[in-house]
C-alpha positions as CSV (number, residue, x, y, z in Angstrom):
1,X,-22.3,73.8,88.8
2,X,-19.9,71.2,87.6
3,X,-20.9,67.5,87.4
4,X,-19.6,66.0,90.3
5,X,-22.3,68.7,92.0
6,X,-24.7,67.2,89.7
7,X,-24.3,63.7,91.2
8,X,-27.2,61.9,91.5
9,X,-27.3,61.0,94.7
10,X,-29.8,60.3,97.3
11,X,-31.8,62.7,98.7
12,X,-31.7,62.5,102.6
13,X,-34.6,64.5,103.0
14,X,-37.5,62.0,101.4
15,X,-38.9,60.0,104.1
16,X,-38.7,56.0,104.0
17,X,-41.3,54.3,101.6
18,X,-43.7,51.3,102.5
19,X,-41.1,49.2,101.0
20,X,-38.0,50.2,102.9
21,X,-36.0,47.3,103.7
22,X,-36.6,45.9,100.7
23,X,-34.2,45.2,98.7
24,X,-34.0,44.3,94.8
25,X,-31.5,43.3,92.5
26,X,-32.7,44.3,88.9
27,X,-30.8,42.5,85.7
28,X,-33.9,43.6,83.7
29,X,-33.7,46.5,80.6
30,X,-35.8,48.2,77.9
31,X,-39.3,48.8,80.0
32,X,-41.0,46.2,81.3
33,X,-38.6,45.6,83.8
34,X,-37.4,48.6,84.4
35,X,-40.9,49.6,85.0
36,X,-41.7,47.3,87.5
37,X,-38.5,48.0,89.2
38,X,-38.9,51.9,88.9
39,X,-42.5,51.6,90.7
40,X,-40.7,49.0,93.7
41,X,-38.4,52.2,93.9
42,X,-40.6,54.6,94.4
43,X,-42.7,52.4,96.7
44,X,-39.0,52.7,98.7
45,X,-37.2,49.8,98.0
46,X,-33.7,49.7,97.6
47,X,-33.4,49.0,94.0
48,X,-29.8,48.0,93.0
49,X,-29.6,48.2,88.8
50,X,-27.3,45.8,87.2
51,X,-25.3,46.8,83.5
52,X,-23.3,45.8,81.4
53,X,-20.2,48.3,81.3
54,X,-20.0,50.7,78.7
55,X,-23.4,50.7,77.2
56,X,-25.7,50.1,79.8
57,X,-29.1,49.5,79.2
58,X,-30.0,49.5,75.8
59,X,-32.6,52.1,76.2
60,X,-30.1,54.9,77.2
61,X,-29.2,55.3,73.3
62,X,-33.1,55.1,72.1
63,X,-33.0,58.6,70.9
64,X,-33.3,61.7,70.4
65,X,-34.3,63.2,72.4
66,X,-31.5,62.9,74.8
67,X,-30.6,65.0,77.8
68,X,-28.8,68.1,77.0
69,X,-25.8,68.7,78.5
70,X,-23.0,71.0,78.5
71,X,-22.4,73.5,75.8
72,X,-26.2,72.4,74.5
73,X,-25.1,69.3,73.1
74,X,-27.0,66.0,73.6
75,X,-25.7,63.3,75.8
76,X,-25.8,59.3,75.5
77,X,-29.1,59.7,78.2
78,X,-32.6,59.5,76.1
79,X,-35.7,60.2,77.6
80,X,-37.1,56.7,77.0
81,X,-34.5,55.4,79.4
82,X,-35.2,58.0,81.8
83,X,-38.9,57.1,81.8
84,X,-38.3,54.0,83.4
85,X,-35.4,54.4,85.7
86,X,-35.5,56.7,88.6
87,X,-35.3,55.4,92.2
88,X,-32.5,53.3,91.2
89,X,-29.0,52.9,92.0
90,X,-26.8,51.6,89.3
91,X,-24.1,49.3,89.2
92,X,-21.7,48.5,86.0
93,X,-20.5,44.3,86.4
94,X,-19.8,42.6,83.0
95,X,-21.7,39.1,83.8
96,X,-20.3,37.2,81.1
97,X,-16.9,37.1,83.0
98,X,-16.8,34.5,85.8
99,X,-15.8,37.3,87.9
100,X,-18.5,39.5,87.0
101,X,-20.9,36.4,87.5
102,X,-19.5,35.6,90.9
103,X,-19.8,38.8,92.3
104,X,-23.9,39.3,91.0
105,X,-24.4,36.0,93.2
106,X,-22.6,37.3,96.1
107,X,-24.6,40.7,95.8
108,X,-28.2,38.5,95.3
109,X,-27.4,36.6,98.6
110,X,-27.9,40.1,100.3
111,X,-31.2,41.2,98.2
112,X,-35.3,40.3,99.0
113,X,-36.0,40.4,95.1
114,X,-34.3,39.1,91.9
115,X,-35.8,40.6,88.4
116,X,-34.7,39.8,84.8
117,X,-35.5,39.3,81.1
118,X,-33.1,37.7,79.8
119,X,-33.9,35.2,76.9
120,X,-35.1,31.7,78.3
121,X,-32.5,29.7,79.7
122,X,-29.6,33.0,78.9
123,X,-28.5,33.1,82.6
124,X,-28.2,29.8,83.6
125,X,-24.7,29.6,81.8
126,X,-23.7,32.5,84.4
127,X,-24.9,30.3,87.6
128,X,-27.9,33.0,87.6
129,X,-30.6,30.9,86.8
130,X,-33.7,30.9,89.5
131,X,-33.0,26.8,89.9
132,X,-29.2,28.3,91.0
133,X,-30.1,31.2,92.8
134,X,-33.2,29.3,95.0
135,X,-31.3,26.6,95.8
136,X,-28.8,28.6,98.2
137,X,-31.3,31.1,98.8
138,X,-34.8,29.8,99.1
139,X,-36.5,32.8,100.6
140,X,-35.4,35.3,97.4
141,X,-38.1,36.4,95.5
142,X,-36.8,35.4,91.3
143,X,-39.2,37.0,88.9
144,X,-38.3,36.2,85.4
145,X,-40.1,38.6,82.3
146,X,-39.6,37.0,79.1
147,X,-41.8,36.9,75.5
148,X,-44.1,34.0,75.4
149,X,-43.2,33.0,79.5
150,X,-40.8,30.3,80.4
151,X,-43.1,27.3,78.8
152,X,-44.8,26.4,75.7
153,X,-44.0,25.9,71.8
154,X,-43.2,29.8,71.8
155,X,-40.9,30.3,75.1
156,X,-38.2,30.4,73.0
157,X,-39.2,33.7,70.6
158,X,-37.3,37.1,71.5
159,X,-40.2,39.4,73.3
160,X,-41.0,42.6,71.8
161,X,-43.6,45.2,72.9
162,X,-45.2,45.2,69.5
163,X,-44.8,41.4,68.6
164,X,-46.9,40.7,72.2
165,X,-50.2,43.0,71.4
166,X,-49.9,41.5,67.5
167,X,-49.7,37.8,69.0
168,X,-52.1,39.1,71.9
169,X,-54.7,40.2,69.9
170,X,-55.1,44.0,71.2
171,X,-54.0,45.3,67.4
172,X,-56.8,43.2,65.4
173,X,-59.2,45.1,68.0
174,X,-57.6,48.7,67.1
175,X,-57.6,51.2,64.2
176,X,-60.3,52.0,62.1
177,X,-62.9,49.7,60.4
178,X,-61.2,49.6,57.5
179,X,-57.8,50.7,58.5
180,X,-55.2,48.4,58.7
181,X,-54.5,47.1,62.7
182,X,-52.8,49.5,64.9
183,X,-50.7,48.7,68.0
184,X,-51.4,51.2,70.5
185,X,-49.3,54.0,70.9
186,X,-47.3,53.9,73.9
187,X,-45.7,50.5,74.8
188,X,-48.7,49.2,76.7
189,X,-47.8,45.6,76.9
190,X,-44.7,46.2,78.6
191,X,-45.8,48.3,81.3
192,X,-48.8,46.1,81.8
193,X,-46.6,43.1,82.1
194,X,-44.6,45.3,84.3
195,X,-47.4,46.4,86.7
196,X,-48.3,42.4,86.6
197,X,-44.7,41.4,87.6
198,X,-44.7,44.2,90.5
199,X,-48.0,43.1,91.9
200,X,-46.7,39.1,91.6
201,X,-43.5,40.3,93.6
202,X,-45.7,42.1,96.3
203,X,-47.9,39.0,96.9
204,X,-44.9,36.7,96.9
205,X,-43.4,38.9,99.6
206,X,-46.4,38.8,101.2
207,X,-46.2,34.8,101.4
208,X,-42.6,35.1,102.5
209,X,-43.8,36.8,105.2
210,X,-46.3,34.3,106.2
211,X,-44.0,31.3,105.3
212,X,-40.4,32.6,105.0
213,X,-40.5,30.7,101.7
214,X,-39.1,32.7,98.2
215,X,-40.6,31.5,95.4
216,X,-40.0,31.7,91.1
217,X,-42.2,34.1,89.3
218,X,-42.8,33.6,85.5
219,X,-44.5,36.4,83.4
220,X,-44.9,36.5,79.6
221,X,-45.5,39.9,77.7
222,X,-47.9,37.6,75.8
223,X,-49.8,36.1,78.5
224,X,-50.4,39.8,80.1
225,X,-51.9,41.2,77.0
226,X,-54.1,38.5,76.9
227,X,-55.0,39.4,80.2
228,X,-56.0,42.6,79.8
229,X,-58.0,42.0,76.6
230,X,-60.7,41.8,80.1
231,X,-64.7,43.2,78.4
232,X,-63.4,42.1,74.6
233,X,-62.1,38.8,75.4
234,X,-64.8,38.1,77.7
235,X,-67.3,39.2,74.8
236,X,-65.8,36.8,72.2
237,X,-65.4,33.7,74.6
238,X,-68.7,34.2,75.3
239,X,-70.5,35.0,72.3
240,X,-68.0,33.1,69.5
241,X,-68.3,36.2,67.5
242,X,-64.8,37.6,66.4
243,X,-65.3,41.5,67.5
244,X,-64.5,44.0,64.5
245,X,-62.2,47.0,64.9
246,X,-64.3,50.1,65.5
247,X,-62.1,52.9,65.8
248,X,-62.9,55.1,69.0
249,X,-66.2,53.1,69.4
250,X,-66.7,51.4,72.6
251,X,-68.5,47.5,71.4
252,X,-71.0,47.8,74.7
253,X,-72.0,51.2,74.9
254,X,-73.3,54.0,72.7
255,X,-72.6,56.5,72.7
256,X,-69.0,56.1,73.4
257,X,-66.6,58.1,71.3
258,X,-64.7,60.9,69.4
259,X,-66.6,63.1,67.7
260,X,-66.2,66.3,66.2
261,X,-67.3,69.8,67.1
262,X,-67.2,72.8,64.8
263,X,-63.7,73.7,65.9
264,X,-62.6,70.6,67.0
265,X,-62.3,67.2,68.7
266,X,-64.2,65.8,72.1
267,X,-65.0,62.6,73.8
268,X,-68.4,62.0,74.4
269,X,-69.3,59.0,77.2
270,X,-72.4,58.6,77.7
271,X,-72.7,55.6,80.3
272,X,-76.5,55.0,81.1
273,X,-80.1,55.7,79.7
274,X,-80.7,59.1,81.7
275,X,-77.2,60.8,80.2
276,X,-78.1,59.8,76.6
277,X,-81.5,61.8,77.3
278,X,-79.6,64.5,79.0
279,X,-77.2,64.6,75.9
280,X,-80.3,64.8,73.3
281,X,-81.6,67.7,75.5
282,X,-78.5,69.5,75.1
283,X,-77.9,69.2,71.3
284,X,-81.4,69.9,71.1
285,X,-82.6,66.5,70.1
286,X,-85.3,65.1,72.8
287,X,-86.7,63.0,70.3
288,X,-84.2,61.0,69.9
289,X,-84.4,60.3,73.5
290,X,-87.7,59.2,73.4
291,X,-87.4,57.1,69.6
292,X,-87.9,53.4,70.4
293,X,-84.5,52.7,68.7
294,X,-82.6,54.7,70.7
295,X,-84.3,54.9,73.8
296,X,-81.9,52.0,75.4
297,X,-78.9,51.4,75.3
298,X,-78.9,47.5,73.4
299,X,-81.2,49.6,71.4
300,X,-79.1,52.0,70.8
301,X,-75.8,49.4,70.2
302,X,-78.8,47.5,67.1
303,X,-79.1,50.9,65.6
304,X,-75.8,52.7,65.9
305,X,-75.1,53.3,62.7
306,X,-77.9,55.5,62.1
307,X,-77.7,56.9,65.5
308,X,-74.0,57.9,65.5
309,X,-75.2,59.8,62.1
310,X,-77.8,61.6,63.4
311,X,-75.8,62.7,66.6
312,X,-72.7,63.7,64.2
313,X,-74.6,66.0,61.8
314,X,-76.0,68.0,65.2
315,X,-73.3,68.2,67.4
316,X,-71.2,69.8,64.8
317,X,-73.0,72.6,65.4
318,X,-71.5,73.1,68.8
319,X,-68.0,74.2,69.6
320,X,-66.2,72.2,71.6
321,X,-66.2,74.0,74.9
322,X,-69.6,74.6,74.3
323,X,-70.7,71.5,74.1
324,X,-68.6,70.5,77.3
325,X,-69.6,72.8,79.6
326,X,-72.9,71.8,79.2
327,X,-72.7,68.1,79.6
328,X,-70.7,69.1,82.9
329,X,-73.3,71.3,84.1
330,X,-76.0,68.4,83.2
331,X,-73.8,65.5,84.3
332,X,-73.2,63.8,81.2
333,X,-69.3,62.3,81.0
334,X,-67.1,63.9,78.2
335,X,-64.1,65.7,78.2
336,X,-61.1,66.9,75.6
337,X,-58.9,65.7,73.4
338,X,-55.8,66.9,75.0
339,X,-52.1,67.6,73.0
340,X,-49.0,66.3,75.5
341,X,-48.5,70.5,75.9
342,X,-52.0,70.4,76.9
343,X,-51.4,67.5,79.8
344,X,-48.5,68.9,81.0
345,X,-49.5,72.3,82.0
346,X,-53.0,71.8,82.9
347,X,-54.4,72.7,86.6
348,X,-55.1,68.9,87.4
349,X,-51.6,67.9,86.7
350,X,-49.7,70.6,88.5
351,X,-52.4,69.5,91.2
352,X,-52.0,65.8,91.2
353,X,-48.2,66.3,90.7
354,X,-47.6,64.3,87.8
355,X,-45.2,66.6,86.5
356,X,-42.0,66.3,88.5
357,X,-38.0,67.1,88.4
358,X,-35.1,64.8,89.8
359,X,-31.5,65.4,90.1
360,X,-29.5,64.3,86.4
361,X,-25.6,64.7,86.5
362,X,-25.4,65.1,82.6
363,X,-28.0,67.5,82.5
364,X,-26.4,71.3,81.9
365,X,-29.4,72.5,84.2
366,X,-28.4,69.7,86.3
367,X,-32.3,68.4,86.3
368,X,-34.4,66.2,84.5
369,X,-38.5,66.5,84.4
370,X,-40.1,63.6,84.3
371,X,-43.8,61.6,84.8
372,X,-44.9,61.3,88.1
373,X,-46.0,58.4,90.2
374,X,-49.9,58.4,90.4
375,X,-50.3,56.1,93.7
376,X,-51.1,58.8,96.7
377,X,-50.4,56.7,100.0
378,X,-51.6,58.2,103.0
379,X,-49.2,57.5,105.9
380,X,-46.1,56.5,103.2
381,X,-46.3,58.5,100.6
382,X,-44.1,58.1,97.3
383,X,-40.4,59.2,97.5
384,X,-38.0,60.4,94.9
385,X,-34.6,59.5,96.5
386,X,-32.8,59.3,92.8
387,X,-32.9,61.1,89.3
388,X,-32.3,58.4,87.0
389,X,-28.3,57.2,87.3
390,X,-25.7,57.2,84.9
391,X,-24.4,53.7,83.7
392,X,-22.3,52.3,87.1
393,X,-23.0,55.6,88.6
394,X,-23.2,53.7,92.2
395,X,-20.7,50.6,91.2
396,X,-18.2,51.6,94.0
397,X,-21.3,52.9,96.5
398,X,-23.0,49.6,96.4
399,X,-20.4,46.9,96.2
400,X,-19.0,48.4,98.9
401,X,-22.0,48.4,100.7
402,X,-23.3,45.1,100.2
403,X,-20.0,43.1,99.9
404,X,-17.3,44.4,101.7
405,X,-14.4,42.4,102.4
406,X,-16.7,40.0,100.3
407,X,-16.0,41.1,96.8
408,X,-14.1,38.8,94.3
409,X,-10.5,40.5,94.1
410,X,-10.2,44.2,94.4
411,X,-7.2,43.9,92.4
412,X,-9.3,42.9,89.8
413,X,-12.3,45.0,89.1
414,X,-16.0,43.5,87.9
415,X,-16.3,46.7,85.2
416,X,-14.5,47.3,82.1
């Protein structure tokens, strides 16, 4: 199979998704972008993705790992920048040349949606500003991702995943006690402010709808993490009392938590009065379940020190499966501790479909596997119509498409 059979093109046979004839125009990179963009695809809009030539988004050389191509060697492609970027067509227009500029407005004029995260202010030299864009297309939908949002003393700070939950407060709420603060694993704040900025631009299409008016859509990494601080926050604002960082503890529930059986980890979540005295039943403490202190759960949350000791010492006499089977049969929530090998070839993924493989043209096996889509529509359901595309893999494809006898000069191309 030689690479041109590789190509990633579309795939005829997926059906439309709720979002066909939708189309967006995506000058976003790194992830929260291309996350909101990547979800839009897969809901079925057209999603046209605009680099620079050459390089491409900046994520395509975050590795290793890479994608393996011929001979077993790895390719420019890394598997963050496949995370975020099927469902996507991709275009290769060098904006800083008027040319390149000119033609990204003439390709906007024939789009729904307009998504970027560029640096306050960066595109307006370029004529791609929202105040530019809106004012010769009001009904386009301009959603701009930035740090800090488009306002404020800090709207002029670069953005970064790790700077927003460390400005955000998420990190002084995890890590242990007397750890030092820990940013969560994955890039959470990005793909929040992604899921945000793709529920903004449904609601905003929704207005269209009603109004035929576009509108401007400002999200900050920062301002999203705050957002989803939700129980903590709403503890502190209401209390005044700056939470603590309490490892795998939950601050309203106990208990809530790792802990460890005699060959290993589980998650014990015990959620109401009657589980904790199933749980005592089943390590073969009922008197626990029936001591004042621990009877209740804000009785339980003024004693857990103690508690948690008392339940440590006996549920390390359990093995792990052990102990799990029998909170399932008695209905008390728990569960593993899986390893990503774990996830990935367990029964409820294979069944949910989480685990999935698109078309790659630089791959040697000419696919990639990637994370599924979790939404399950009933009447539309989720489509993949594109592996993730090679930098200006669809530069020909789409201004042709959407342009015509419309583009700039064609003796003088957009791309380097």
């Amino acid at each position: 199979m030689n690479k041109q059979e590789r190509a990633t093109t579309r795939d005829e046979s997926i059906p439309p998704g709720i979002l066909e004839g939708i189309r967006v125009l995506d000058l976003s990179r790194i992830l929260a972008g291309p996350a909101c963009t990547q979800l839009l695809g897969d809901y079925g809009a057209d999603v046209i993705k605009v680099e620079r030539p050459g390089g491409g988004d900046d994520t395509r050389s975050w590795g290793p790992p890479y994608v393996v191509g011929d001979e077993g060697l790895p390719t420019g492609e890394s598997a963050y920048y496949l995370s975020a970027n099927r469902n996507k067509r991709s275009v290769a227009i060098d904006i800083s040349t008027p040319e390149g500029a000119e033609t990204v407005r003439k390709m906007a004029r024939h789009c729904d949606v307009l998504i970027e995260n560029f640096k306050v202010g960066g595109l307006k030299k370029y004529g791609l500003d929202a105040e530019s864009l809106l004012s010769v297309q009001p009904d386009l939908i301009y959603c701009s991702i930035s740090g800090y949002g488009q306002t404020g003393p800090n709207a002029h700070l670069p953005g970064y995943d790790l700077i927003a939950q460390g400005y955000g407060g998420i990190m002084s709420l995890t890590g242990e006690p007397e750890g030092e603060p820990m940013k969560v694993a994955v890039a959470v704040a990005d793909i929040v402010c992604g899921l945000y900025a793709a529920t903004a631009i449904l609601a905003a299409l929704h207005h269209r709808d009603r109004t035929g008016e576009g509108q401007y859509i400002d999200i900050g990494l920062v301002d999203t993490q705050i957002a989803w601080l939700m129980n903590e926050g709403s503890n502190y604002l209401v209390s005044g009392e700056r939470p603590v960082r309490r490892g795998n503890q939950h601050p309203n529930i106990v208990p809530y938590q790792v802990f460890k059986a005699s060959d290993g980890h589980l998650i014990i979540a015990v959620g109401n009065d009657h589980q904790f005295q199933q749980f005592c039943h089943i390590i073969d403490r009922p008197a626990l379940a029936a001591d004042p202190r621990y009877a209740s759960n804000s009785a339980r949350l003024d004693h857990r020190e103690e508690l948690i000791g008392l339940l440590e010492s006996a549920i390390a006499t359990f093995s792990r499966d052990e102990l799990l089977s029998a909170m399932e049969r008695h209905g008390v929530p728990g569960g593993p501790i899986n390893t990503l090998a774990e996830v990935f070839e367990s029964s409820q993924v294979k069944a949910r479909e989480m685990k999935i493989s698109l078309p790659h043209s630089q791959s040697s096996s000419g696919s990639v596997d990637l994370i599924g889509n979790p939404v399950k529509f009933s009447k539309t359901p989720i489509g993949y119509r594109y592996g993730p595309p090679c930098c200006g893999e669809h530069t020909e494809e789409v201004l042709k498409e959407l342009l015509g006898d419309e583009q700039i000069n064609p003796d003088k191309p957009v791309t380097d």
